[in-house]
C-alpha positions as CSV (number, residue, x, y, z in Angstrom):
1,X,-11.9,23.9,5.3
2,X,-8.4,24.2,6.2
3,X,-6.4,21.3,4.4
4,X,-3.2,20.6,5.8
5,X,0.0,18.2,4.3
6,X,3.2,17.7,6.4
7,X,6.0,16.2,5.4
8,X,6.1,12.1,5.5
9,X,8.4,10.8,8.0
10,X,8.4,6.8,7.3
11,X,12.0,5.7,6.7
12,X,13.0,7.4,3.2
13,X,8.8,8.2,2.5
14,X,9.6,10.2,-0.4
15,X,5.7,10.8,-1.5
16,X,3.6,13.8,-0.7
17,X,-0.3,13.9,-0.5
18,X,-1.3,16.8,-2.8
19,X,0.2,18.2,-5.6
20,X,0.3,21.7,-7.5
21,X,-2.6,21.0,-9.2
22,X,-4.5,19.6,-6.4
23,X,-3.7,22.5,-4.7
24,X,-5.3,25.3,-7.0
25,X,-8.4,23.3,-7.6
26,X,-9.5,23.4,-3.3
27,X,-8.3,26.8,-3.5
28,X,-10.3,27.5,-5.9
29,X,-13.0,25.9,-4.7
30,X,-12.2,28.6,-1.4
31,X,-9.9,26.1,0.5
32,X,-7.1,26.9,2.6
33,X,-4.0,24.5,1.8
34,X,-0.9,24.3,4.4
35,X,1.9,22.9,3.5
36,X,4.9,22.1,5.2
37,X,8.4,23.3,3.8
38,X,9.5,20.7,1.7
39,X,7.1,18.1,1.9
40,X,7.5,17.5,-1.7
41,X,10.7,17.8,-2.2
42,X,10.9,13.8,-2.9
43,X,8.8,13.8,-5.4
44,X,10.6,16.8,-7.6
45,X,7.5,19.5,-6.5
46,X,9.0,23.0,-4.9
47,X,7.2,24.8,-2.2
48,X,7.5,27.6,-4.8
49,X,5.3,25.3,-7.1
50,X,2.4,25.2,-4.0
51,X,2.9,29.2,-2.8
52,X,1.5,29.4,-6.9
53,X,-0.8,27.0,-6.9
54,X,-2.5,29.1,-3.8
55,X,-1.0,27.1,-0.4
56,X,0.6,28.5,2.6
57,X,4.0,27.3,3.6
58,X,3.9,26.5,7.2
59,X,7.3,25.6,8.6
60,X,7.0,22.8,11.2
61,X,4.7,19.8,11.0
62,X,3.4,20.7,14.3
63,X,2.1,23.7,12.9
64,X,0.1,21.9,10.1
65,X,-1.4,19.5,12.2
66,X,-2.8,21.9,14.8
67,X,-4.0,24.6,11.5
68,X,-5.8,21.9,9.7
69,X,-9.6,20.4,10.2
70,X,-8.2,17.5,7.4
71,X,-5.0,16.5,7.4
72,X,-3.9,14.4,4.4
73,X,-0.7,12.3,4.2
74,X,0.6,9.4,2.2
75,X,1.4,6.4,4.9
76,X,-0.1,5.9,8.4
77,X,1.2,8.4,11.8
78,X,4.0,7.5,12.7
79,X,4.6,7.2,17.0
80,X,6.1,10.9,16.7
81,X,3.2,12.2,15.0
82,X,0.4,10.7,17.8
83,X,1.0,13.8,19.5
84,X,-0.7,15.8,17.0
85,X,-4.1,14.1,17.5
86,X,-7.0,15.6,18.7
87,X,-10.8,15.0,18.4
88,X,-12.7,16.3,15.4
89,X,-9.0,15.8,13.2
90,X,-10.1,14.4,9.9
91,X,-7.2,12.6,8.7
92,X,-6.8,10.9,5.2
93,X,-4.4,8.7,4.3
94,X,-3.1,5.1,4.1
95,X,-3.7,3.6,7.5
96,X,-3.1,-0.7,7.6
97,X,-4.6,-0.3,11.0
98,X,-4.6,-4.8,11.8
99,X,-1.6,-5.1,12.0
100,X,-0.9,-1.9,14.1
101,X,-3.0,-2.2,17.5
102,X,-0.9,0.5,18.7
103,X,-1.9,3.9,15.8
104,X,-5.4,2.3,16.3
105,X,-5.3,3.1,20.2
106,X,-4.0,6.1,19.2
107,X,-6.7,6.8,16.7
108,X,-9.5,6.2,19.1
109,X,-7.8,7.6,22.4
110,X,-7.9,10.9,20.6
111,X,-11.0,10.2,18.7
112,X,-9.6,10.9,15.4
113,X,-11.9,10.1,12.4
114,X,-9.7,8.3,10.3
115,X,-10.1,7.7,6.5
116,X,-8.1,5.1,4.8
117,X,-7.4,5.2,1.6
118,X,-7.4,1.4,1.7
119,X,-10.8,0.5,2.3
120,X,-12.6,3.3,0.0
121,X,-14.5,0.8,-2.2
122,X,-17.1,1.8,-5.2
123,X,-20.0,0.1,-5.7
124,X,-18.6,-2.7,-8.3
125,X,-16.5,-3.5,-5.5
126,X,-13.1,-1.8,-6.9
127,X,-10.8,-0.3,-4.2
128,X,-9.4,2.5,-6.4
129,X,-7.4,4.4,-4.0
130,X,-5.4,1.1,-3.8
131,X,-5.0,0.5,-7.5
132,X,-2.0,3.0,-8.5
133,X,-0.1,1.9,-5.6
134,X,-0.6,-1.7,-6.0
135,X,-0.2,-1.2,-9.9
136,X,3.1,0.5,-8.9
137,X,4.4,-2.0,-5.7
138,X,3.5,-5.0,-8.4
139,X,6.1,-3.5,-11.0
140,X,8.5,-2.6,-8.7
141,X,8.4,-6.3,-6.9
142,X,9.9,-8.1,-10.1
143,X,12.3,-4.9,-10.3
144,X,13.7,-5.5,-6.8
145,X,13.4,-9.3,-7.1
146,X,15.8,-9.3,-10.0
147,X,18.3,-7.5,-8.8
148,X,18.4,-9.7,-5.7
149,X,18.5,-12.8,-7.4
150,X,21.7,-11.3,-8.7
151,X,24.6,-12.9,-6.7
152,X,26.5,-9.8,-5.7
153,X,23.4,-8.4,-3.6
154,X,22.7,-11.9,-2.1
155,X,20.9,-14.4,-4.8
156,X,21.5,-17.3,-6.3
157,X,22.8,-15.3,-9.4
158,X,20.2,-15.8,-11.7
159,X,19.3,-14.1,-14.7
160,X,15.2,-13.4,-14.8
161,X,14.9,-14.1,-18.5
162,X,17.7,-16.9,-18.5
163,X,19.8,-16.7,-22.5
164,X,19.3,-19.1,-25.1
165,X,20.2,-22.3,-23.8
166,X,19.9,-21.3,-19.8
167,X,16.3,-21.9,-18.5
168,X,15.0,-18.3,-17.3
169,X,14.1,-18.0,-14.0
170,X,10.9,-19.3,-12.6
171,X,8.7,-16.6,-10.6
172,X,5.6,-17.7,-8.5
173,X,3.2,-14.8,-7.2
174,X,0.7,-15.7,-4.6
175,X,-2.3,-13.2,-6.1
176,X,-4.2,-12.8,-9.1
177,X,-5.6,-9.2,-8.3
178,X,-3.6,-5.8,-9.0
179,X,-0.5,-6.7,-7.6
180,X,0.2,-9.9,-9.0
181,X,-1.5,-9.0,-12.6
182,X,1.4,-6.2,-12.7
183,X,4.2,-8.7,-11.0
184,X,3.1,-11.3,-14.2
185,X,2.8,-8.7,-16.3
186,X,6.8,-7.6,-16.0
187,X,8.3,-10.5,-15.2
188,X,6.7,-12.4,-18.4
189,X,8.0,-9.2,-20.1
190,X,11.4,-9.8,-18.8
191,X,11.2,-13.8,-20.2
192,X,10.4,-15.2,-16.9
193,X,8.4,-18.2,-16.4
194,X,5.5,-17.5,-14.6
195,X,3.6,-18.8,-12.5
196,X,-0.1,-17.4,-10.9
197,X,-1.8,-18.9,-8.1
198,X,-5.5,-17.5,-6.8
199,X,-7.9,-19.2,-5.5
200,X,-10.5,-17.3,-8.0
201,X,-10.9,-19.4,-10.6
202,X,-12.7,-17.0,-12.7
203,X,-9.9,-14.4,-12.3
204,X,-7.4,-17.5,-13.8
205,X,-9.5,-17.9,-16.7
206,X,-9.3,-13.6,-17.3
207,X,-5.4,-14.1,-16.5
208,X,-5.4,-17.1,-19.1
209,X,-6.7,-14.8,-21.5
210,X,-4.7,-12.1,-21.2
211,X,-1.7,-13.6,-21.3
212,X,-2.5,-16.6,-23.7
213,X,-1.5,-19.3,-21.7
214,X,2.2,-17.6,-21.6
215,X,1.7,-17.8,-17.8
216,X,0.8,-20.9,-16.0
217,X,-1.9,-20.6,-13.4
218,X,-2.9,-22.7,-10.5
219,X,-5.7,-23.1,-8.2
220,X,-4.8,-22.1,-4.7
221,X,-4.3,-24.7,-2.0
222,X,-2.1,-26.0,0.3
223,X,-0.5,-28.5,-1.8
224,X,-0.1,-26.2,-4.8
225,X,1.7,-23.2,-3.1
226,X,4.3,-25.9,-1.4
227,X,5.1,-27.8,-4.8
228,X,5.2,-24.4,-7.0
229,X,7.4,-23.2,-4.1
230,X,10.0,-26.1,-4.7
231,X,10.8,-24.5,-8.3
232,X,10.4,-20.7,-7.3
233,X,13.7,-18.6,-7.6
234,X,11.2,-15.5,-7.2
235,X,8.2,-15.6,-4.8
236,X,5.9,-13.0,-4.6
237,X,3.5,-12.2,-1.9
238,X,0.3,-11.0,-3.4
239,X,-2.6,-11.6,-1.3
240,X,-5.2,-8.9,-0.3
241,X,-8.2,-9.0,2.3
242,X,-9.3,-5.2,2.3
243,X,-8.6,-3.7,5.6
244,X,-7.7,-7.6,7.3
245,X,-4.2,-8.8,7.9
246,X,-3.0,-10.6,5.2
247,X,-3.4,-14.9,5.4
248,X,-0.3,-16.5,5.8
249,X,-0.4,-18.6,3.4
250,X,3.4,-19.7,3.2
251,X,4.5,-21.2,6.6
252,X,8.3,-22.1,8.0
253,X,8.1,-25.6,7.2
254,X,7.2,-24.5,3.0
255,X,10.7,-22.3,3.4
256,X,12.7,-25.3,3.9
257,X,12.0,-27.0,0.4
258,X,13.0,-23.9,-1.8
259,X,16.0,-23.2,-3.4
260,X,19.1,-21.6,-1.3
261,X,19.6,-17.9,-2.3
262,X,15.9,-17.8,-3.6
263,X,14.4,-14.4,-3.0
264,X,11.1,-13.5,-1.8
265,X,9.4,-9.9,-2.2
266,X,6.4,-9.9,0.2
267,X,4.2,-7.0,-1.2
268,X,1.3,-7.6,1.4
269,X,3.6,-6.6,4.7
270,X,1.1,-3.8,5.1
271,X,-1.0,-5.9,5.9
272,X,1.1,-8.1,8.1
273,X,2.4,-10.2,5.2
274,X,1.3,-13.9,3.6
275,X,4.8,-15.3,4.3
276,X,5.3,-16.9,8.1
277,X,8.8,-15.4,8.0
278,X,8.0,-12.2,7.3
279,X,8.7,-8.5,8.8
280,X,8.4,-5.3,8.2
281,X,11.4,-3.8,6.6
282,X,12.8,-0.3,5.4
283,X,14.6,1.1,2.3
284,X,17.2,1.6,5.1
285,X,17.6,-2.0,5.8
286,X,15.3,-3.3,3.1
287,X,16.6,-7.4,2.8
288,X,17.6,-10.3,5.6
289,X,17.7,-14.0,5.5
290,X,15.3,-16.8,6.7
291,X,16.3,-20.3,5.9
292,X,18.9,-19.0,3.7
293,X,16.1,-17.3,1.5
294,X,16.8,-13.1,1.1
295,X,13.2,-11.6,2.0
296,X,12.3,-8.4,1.2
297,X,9.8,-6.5,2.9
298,X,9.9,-2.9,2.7
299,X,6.2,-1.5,3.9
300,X,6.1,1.0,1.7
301,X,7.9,0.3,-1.7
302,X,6.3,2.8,-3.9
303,X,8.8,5.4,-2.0
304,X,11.5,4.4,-4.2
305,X,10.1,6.1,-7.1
306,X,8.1,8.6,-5.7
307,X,7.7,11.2,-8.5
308,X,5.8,8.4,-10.6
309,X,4.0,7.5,-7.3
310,X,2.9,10.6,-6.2
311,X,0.6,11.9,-8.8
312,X,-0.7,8.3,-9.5
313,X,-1.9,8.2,-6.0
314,X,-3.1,11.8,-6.1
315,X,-5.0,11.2,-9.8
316,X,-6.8,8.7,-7.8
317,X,-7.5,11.0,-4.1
318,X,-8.2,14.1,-4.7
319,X,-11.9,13.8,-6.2
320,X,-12.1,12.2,-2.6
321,X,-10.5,14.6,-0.8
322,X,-12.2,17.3,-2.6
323,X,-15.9,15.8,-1.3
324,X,-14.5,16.0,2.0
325,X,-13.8,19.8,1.7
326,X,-16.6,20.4,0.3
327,X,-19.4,18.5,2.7
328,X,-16.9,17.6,5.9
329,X,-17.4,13.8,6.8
330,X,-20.5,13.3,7.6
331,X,-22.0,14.9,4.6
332,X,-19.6,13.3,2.8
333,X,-20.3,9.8,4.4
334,X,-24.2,10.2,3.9
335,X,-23.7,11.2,0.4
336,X,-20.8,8.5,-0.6
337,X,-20.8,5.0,0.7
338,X,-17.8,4.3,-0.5
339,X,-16.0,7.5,1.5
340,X,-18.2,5.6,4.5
341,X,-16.5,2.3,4.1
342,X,-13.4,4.3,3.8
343,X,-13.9,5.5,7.9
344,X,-11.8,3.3,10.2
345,X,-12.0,5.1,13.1
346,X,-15.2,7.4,14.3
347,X,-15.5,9.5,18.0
348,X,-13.7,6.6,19.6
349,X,-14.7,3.3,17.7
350,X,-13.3,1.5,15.3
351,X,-16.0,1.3,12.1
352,X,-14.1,-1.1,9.7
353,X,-15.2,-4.6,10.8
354,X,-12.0,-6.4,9.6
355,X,-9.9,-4.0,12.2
356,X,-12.0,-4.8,14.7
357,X,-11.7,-8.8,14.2
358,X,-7.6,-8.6,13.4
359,X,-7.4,-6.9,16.8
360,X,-10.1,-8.6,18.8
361,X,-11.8,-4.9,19.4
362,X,-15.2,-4.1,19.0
363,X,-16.9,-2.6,16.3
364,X,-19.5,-0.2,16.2
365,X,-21.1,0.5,12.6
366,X,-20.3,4.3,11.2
367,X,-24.3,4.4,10.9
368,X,-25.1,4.8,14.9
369,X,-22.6,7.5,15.5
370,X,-23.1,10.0,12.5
């Protein structure tokens, strides 16, 4: 199979989709790998690094995308790149398709199968293309939320982990699962005081444990997300419905009772976001205000550190990427439920029920077209 990886294009996308070692295992296996000049420049890998590992450097991106039977990438096409589709394109990556009706029309105009990285799911129900990233974008949430609560870049000038005498900071995350386990694991860390709120009350009682009752956790409802919100300098947005836009659980009204200069880091914008207020941003223009409250919403914040993020996504993959190769799709598919669950789009139809629903499209199961 001819695997090709062109250059990411999102607003400063630093990440690329295979690396070195990546490259000289497909080859080996009697793959031919095209990559585009400098695709991994962002995350410290040389085209010199790839020509040795056994790929091709291919110039343009238009070039890769018309060589390859599977592209794979790191975030979902961008408008420029719908020009590249054409049926029988395997393409593997990140997709988010509910909250983008307009790649999903692109997707299926052009019949694209399209594999998200997303919505790969094992059979004890783990989502592990998903993990590194979330693991990552949980870190990096208290990171970023810190240095906005400091007054010079817009906050209310608050230290996370306060000084002896000073309270510390109060952080609230919305989200027991990867994300917010790595948010509470940092900011506790840092001396915050934390607060969890999931409406799995058996995932509290795991967070309980692990942290010892240094966190506090709440049972998720209405009422509980609006009082915890009153005391939050730091909200984070950590809700995740595989595939589905995100709940918003955290409406206008809520906004209105929180601190001035309070700073909220909504990490499910991907999915649309949990926060009423929010929009995607970029690393470009990352922040802006609502209510007097600096939100930050950058869609894809593993970019900022993109060496670390690159081979922790790519650990987690290729062993994908390499059954693809090695049966094509449907082989693949038949063989691997969770590569199935992974299909989106299929010949024309969307295959991931949750797409279908967030964009009031029907669905046609990935069983009656392979």
């Amino acid at each position: 199979m001819v695997i090709g990886v062109p250059k990411e294009i999102k607003d400063h996308e630093a990440r690329v989709a295979l690396v070195p070692a990546g490259v000289r295992a497909l080859h080996q296996h009697g793959h031919q790998i095209l990559v585009q000049a400098g695709a991994g420049l962002g995350s410290s890998i040389r085209d010199h690094e790839y020509e040795e590992a056994g790929a091709t450097i291919i110039g343009s991106a238009a070039e890769v995308w018309a060589k390859a039977d599977l592209v794979a990438k790191v975030k979902e096409p961008q408008p420029s790149e719908f020009q590249y589709f054409r049926p029988g394109l395997i393409l593997f990556t990140y997709l988010h398709l509910a909250p983008i009706p307009e790649t999903t029309k692109a997707l299926l105009d052009a019949r694209v199968a399209g594999v998200a990285y997303e919505t790969i799911r094992e059979a004890d129900g783990s989502l592990p293309l998903l993990t590194p990233m979330s693991e990552v974008a949980g870190r990096m949430a208290v990171q970023v939320g810190a240095r906005y609560l400091e007054a010079p870049n817009g906050g209310r000038g608050i230290l996370l982990g306060g000084i002896p005498g000073v309270a510390p900071a109060k952080v609230v995350i919305l989200g027991g699962g990867i994300v917010g386990h790595n948010s509470a694991k940092i900011a506790h860390g840092m001396g915050a005081d934390v607060t969890i709120i999931d409406r799995n009350l058996n995932r509290l009682r795991e967070l309980d444990d692990i942290y010892n009752a240094g966190v506090t956790t709440l049972a998720s409802n209405e009422y509980t997300i609006k009082e915890s919100l009153r005391q939050a300098d730091l909200l984070i947005g950590a809700v995740l419905i595989p595939g589905a836009s995100a709940p918003r659980l955290v409406t206008r009204e809520m906004l209105k009772t929180m601190k001035r200069g309070s700073v909220l880091v909504d990490v499910a914008i991907d999915q649309g976001g949990c926060f009423e207020s929010s929009r995607a941003t970029t690393h470009s223009e990352p922040t802006y205000y609502v209510e007097d409250l600096l939100h930050y919403c950058v869609s894809n914040m593993p970019a900022a550190v993109a060496h670390t993020s690159t081979f922790g996504l790519t650990n987690a993959t290729f062993p994908y990427l390499l059954q693809l190769a090695e049966k094509g799709l449907a082989k693949a598919c038949h063989e691997s439920a969770a590569i199935a669950e992974g299909v989106n789009t299929y010949e024309g139809h969307i295959t991931y029920p949750a797409v279908a629903e967030s964009q009031g499209r029907a669905f046609k199961p990935l069983s009656e077209l392979l």
